[in-house]
Biopython code that builds the backbone (N, CA, C, O; Angstrom):
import numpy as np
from Bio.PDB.StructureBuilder import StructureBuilder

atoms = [
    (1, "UNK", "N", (-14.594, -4.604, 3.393)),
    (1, "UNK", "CA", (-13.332, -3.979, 3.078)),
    (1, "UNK", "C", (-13.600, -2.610, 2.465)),
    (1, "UNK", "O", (-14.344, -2.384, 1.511)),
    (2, "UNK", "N", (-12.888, -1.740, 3.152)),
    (2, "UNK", "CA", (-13.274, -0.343, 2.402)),
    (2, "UNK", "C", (-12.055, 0.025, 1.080)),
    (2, "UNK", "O", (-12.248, 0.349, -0.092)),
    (3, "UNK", "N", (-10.682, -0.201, 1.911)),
    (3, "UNK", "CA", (-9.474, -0.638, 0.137)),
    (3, "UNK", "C", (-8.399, -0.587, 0.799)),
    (3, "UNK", "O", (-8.413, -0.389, 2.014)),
    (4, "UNK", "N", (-7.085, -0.791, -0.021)),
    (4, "UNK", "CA", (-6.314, -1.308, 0.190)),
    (4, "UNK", "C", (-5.247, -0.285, 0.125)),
    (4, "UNK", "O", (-5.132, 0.503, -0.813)),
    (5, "UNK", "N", (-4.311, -0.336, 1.370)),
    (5, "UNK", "CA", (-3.487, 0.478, 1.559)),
    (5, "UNK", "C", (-1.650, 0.536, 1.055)),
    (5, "UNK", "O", (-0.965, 1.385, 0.485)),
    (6, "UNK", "N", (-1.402, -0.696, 1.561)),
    (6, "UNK", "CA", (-0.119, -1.663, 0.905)),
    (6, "UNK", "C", (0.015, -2.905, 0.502)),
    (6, "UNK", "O", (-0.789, -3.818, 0.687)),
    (7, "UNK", "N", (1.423, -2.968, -0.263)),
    (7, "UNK", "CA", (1.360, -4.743, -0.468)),
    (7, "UNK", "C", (2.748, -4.911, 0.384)),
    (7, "UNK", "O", (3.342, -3.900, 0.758)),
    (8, "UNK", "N", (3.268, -6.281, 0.692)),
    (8, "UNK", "CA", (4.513, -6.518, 0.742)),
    (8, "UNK", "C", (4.843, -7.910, 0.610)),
    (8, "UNK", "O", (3.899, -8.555, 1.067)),
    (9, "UNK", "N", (5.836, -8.732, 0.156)),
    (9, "UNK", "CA", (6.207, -10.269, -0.397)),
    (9, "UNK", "C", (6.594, -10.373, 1.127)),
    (9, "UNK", "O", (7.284, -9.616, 1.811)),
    (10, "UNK", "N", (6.043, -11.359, 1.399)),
    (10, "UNK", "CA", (5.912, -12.167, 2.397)),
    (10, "UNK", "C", (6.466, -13.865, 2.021)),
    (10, "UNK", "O", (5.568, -14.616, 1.638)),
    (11, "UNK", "N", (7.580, -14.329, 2.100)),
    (11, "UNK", "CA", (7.959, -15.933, 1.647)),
    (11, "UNK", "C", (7.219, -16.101, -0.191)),
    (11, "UNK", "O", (6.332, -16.831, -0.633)),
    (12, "UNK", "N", (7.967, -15.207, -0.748)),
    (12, "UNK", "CA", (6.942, -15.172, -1.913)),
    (12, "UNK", "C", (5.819, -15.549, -2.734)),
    (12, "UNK", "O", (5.531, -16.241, -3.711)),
    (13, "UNK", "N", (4.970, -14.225, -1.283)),
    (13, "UNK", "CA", (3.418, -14.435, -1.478)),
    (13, "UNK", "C", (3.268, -13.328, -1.499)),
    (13, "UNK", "O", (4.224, -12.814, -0.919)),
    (14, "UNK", "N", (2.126, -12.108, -2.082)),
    (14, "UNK", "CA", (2.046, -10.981, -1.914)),
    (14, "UNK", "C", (0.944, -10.476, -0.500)),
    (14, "UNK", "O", (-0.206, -10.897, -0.375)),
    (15, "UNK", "N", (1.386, -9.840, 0.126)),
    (15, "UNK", "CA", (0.004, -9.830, 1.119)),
    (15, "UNK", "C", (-0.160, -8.649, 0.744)),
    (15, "UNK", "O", (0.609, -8.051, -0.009)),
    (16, "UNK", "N", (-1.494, -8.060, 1.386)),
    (16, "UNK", "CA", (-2.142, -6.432, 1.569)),
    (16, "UNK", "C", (-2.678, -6.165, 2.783)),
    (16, "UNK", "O", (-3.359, -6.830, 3.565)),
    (17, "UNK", "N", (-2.212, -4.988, 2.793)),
    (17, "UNK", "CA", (-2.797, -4.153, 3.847)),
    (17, "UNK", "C", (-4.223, -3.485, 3.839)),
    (17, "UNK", "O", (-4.504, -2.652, 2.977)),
    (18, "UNK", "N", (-5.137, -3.872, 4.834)),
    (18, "UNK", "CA", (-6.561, -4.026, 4.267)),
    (18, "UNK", "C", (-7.377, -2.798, 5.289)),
    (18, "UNK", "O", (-7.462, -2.922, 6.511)),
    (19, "UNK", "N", (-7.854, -1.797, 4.627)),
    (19, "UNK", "CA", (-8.393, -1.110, 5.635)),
    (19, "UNK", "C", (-9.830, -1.726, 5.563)),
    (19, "UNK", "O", (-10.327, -1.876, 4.447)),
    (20, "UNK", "N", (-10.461, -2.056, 6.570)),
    (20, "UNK", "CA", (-12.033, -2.118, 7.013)),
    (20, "UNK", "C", (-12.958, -0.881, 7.006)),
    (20, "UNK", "O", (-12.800, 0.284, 7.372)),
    (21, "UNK", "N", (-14.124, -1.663, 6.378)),
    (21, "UNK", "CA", (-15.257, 0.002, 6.437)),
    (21, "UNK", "C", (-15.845, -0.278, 7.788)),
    (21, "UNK", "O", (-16.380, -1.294, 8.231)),
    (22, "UNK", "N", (-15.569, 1.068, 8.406)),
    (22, "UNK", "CA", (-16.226, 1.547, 9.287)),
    (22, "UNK", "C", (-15.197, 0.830, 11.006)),
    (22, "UNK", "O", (-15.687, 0.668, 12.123)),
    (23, "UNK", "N", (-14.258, 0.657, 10.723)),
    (23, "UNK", "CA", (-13.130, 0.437, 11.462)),
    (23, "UNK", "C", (-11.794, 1.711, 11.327)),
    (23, "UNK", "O", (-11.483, 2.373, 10.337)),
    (24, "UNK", "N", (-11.307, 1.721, 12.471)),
    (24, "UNK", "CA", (-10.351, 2.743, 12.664)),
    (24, "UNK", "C", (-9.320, 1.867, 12.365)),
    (24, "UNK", "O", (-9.320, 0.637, 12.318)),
    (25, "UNK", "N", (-7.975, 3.103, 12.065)),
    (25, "UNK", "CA", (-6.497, 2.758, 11.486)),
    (25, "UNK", "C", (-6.108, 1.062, 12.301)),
    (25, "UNK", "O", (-5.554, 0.119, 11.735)),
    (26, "UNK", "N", (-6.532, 1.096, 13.545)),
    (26, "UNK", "CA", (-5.514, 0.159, 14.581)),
    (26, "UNK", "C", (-6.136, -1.493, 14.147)),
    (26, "UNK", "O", (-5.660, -2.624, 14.242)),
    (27, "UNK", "N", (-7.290, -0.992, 13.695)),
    (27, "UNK", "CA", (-7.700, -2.990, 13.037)),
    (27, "UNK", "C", (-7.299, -3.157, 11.241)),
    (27, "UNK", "O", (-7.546, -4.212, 10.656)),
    (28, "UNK", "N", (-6.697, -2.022, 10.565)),
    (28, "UNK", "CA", (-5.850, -2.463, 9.628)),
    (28, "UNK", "C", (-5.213, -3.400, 9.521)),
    (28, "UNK", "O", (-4.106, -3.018, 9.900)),
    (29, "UNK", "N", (-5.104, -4.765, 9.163)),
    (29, "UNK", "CA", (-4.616, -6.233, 8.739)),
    (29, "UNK", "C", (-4.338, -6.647, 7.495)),
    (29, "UNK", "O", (-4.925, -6.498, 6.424)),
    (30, "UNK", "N", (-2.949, -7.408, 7.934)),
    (30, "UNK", "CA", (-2.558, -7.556, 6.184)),
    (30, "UNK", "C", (-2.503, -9.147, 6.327)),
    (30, "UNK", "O", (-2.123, -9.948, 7.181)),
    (31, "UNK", "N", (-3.265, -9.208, 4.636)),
    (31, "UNK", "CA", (-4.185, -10.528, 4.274)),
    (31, "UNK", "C", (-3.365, -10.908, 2.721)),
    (31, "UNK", "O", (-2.896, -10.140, 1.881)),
    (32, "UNK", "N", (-3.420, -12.309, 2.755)),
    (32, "UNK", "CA", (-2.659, -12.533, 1.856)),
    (32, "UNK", "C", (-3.767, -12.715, 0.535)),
    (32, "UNK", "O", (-4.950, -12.927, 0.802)),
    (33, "UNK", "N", (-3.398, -12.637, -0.628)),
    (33, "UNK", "CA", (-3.582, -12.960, -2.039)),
    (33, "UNK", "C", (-5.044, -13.765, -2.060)),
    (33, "UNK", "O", (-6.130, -13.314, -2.424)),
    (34, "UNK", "N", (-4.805, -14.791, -1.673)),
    (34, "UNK", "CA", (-6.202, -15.609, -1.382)),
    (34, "UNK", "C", (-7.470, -15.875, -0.380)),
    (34, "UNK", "O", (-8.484, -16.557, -0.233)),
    (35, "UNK", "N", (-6.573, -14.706, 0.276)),
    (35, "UNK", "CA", (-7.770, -14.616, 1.534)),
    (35, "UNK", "C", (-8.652, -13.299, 0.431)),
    (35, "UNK", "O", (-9.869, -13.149, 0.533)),
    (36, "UNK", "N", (-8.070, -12.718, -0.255)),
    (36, "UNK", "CA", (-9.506, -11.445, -0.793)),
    (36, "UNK", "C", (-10.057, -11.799, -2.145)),
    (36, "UNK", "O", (-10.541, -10.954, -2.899)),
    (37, "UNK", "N", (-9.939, -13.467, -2.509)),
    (37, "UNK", "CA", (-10.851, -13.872, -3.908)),
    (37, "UNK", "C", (-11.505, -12.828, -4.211)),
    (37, "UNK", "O", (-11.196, -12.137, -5.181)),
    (38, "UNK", "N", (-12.997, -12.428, -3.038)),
    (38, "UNK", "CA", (-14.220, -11.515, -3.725)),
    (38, "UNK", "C", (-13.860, -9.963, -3.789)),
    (38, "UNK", "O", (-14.824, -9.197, -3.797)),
    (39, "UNK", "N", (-12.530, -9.394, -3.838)),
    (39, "UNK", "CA", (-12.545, -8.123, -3.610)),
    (39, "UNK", "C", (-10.955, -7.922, -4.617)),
    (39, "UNK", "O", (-9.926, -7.291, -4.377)),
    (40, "UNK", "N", (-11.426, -8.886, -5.930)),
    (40, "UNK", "CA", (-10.399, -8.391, -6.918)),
    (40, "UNK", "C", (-10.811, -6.865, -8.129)),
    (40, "UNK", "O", (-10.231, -6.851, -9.215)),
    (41, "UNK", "N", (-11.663, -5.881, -7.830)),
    (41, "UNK", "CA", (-11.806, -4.858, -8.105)),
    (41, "UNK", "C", (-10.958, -3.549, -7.277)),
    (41, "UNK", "O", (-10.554, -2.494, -7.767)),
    (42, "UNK", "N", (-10.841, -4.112, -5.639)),
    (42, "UNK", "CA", (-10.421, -3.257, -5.042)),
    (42, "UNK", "C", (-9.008, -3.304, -5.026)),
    (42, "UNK", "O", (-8.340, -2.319, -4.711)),
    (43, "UNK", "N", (-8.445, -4.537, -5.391)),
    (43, "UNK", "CA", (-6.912, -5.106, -5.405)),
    (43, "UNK", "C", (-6.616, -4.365, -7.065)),
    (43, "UNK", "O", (-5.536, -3.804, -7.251)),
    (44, "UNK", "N", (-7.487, -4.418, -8.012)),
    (44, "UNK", "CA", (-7.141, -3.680, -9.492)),
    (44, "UNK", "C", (-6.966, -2.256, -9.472)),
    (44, "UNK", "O", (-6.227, -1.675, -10.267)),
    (45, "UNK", "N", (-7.732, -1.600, -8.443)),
    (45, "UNK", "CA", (-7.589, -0.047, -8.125)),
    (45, "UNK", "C", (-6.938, 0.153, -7.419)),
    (45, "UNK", "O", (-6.940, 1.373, -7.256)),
    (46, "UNK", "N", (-6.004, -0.495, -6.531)),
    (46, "UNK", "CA", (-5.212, -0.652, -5.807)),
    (46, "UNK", "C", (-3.675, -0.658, -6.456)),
    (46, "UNK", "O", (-2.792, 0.076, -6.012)),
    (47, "UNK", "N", (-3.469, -1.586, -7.570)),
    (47, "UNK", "CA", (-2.448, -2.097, -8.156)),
    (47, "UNK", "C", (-2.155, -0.991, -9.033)),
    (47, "UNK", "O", (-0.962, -0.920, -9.326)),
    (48, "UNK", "N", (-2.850, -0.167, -9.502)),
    (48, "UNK", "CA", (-3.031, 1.703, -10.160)),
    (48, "UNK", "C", (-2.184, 2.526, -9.576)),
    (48, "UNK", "O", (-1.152, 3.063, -9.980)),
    (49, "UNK", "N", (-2.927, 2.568, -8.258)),
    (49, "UNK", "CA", (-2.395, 3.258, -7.392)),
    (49, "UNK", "C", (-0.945, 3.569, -7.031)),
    (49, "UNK", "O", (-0.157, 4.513, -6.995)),
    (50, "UNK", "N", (-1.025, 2.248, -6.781)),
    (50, "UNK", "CA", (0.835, 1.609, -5.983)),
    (50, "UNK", "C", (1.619, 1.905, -7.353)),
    (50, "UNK", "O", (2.715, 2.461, -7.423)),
    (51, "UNK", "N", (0.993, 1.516, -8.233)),
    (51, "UNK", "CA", (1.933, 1.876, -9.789)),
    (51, "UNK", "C", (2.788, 2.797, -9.356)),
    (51, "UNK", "O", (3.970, 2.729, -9.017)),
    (52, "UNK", "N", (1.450, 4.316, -9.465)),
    (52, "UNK", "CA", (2.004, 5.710, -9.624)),
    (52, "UNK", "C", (2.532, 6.141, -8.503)),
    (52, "UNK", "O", (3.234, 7.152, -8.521)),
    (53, "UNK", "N", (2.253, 5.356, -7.167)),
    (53, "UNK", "CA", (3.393, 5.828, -5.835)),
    (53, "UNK", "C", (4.779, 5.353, -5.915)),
    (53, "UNK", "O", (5.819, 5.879, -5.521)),
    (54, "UNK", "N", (4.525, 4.068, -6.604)),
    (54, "UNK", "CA", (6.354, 3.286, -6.992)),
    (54, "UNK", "C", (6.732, 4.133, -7.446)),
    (54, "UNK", "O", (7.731, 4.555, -6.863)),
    (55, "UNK", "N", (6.243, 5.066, -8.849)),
    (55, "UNK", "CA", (6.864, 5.589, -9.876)),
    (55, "UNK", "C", (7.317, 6.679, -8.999)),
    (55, "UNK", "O", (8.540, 6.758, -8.887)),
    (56, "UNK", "N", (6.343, 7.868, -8.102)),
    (56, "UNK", "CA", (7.251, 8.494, -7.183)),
    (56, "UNK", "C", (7.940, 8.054, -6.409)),
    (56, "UNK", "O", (9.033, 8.603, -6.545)),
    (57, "UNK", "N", (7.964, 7.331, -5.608)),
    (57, "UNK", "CA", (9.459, 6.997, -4.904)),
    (57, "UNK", "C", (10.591, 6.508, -5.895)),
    (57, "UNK", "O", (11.695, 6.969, -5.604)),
    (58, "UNK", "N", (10.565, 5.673, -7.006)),
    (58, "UNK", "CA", (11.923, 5.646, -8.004)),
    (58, "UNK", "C", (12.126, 7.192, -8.179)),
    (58, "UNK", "O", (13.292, 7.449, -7.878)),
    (59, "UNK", "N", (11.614, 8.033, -8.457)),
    (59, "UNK", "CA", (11.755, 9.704, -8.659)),
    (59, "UNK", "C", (12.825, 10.122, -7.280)),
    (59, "UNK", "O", (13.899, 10.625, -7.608)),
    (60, "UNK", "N", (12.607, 9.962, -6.024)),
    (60, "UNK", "CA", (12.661, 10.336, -4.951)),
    (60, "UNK", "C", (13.752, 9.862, -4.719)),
    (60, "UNK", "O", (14.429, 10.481, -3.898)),
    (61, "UNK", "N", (14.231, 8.842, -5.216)),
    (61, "UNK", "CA", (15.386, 7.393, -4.590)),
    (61, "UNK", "C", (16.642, 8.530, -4.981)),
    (61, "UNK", "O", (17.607, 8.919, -4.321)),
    (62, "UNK", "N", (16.210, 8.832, -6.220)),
    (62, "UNK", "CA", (17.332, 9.457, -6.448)),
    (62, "UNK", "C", (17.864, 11.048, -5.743)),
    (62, "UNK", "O", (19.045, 11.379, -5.634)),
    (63, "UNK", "N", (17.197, 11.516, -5.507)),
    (63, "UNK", "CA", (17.419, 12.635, -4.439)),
    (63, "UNK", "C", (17.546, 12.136, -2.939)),
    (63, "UNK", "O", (18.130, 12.948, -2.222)),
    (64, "UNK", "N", (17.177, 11.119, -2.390)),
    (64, "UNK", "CA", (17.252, 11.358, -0.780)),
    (64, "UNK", "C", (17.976, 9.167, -0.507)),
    (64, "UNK", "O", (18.207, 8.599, 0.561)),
    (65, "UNK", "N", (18.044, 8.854, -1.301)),
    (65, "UNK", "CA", (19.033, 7.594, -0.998)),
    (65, "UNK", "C", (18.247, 6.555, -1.492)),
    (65, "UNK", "O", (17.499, 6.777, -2.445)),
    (66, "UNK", "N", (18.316, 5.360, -0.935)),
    (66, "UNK", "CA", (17.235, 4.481, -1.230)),
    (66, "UNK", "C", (16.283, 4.004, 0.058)),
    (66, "UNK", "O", (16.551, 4.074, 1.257)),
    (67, "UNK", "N", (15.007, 3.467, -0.635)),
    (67, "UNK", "CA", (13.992, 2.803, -0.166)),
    (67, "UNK", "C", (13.867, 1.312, 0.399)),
    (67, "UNK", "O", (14.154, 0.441, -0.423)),
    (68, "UNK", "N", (13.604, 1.016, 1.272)),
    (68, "UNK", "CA", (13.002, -0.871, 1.075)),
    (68, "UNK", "C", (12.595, -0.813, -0.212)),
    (68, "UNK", "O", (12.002, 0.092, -0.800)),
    (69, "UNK", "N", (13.128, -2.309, -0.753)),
    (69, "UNK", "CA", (12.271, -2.919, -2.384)),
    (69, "UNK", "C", (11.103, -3.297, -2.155)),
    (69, "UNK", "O", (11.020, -4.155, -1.277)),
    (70, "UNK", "N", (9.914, -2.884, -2.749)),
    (70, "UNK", "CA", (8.788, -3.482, -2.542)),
    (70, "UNK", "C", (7.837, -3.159, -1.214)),
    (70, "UNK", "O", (7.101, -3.999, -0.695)),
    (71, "UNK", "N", (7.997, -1.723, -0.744)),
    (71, "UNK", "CA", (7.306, -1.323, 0.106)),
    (71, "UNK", "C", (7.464, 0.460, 0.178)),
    (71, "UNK", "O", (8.440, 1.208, 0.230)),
    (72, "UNK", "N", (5.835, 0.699, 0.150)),
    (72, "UNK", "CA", (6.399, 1.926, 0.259)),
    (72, "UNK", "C", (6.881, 3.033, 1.616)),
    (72, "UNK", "O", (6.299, 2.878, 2.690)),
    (73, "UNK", "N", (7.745, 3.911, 1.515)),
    (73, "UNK", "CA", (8.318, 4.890, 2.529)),
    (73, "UNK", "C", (7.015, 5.160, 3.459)),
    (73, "UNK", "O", (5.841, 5.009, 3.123)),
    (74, "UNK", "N", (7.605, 5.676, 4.941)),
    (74, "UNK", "CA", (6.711, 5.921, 5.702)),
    (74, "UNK", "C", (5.837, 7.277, 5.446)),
    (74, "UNK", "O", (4.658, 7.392, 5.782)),
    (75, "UNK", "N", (6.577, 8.238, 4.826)),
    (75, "UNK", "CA", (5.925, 9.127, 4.589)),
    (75, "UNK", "C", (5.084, 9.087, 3.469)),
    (75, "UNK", "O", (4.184, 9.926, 3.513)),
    (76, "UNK", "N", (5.110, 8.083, 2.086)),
    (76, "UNK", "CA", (4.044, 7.898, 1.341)),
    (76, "UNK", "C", (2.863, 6.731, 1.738)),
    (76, "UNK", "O", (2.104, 6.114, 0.990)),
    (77, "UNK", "N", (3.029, 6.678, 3.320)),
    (77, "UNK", "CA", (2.339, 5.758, 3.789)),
    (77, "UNK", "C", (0.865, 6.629, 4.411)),
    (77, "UNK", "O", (-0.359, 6.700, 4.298)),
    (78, "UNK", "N", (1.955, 7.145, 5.071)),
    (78, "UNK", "CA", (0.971, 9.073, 5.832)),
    (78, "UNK", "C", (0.219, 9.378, 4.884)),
    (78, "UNK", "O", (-0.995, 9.248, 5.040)),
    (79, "UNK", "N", (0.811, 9.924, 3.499)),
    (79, "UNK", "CA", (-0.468, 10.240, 2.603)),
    (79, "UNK", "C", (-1.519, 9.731, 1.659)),
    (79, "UNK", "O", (-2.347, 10.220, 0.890)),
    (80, "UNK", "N", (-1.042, 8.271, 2.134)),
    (80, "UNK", "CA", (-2.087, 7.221, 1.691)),
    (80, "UNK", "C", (-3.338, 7.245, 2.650)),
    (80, "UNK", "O", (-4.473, 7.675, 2.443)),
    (81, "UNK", "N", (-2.878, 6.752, 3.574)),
    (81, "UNK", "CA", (-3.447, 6.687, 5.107)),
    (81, "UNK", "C", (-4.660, 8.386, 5.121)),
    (81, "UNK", "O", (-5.836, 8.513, 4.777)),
    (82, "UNK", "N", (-3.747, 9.306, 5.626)),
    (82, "UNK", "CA", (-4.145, 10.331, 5.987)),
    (82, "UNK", "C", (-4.571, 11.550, 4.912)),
    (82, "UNK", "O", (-5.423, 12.425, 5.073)),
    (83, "UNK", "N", (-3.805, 11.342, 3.909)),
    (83, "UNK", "CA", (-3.442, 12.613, 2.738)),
    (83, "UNK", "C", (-2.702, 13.681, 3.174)),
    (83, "UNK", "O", (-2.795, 14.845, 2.786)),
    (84, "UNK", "N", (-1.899, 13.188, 4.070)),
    (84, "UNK", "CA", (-0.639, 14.112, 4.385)),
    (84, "UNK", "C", (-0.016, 14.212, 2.991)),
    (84, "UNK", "O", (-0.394, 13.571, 2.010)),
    (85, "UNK", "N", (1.142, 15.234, 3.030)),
    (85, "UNK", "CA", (2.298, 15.667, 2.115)),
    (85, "UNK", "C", (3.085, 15.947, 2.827)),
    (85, "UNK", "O", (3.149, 16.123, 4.044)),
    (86, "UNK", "N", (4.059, 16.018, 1.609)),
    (86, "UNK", "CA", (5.676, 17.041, 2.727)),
    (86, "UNK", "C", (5.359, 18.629, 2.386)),
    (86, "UNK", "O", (6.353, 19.308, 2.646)),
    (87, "UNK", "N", (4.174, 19.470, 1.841)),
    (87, "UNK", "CA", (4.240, 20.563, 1.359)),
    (87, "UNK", "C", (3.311, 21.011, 2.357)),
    (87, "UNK", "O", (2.949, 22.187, 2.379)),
]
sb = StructureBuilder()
sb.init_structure("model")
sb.init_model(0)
sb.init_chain("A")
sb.init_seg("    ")
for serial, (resi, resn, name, xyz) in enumerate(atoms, 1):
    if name == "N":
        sb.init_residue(resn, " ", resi, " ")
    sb.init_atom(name, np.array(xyz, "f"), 0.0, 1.0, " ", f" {name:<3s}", serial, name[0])
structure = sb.get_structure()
């Protein structure tokens, strides 16, 4: 596993979106909670992350409408993914 891109509640379970090292975007797979026991460092730097992207999109909600709960926008997906921006 190289790290983790998203989460989303699935029948309330959390899954993630798992990028692979040394695999391209298209074998990205999302794995639930207990399938990544040995890779709870990358799920803690992960859970950081998503913090401070939630905290921008609550910022954002309020200028451009609302979001899905619990997932982030496609365009803070791009600059996860890619390190796109809107600038």
């Amino acid at each position: 596993m190289e790290r983790i891109l998203n989460k989303q509640r699935v029948r309330e379970k959390d899954k993630y979106l798992v990028c692979w090292k040394g695999f391209t975007a298209e074998f990205n797979t999302w794995k639930g909670r207990e399938n990544l026991e040995n890779a709870k460092e990358v799920i803690e730097k992960f859970k950081k992350e998503y913090q401070q992207d939630m905290e921008d999109v609550a910022r954002q909600e309020h200028k451009e409408g609302t979001f899905q709960q619990g997932e982030l926008p496609e365009r803070f997906m791009a600059r996860k993914l890619y390190g796109w921006s809107d600038k």
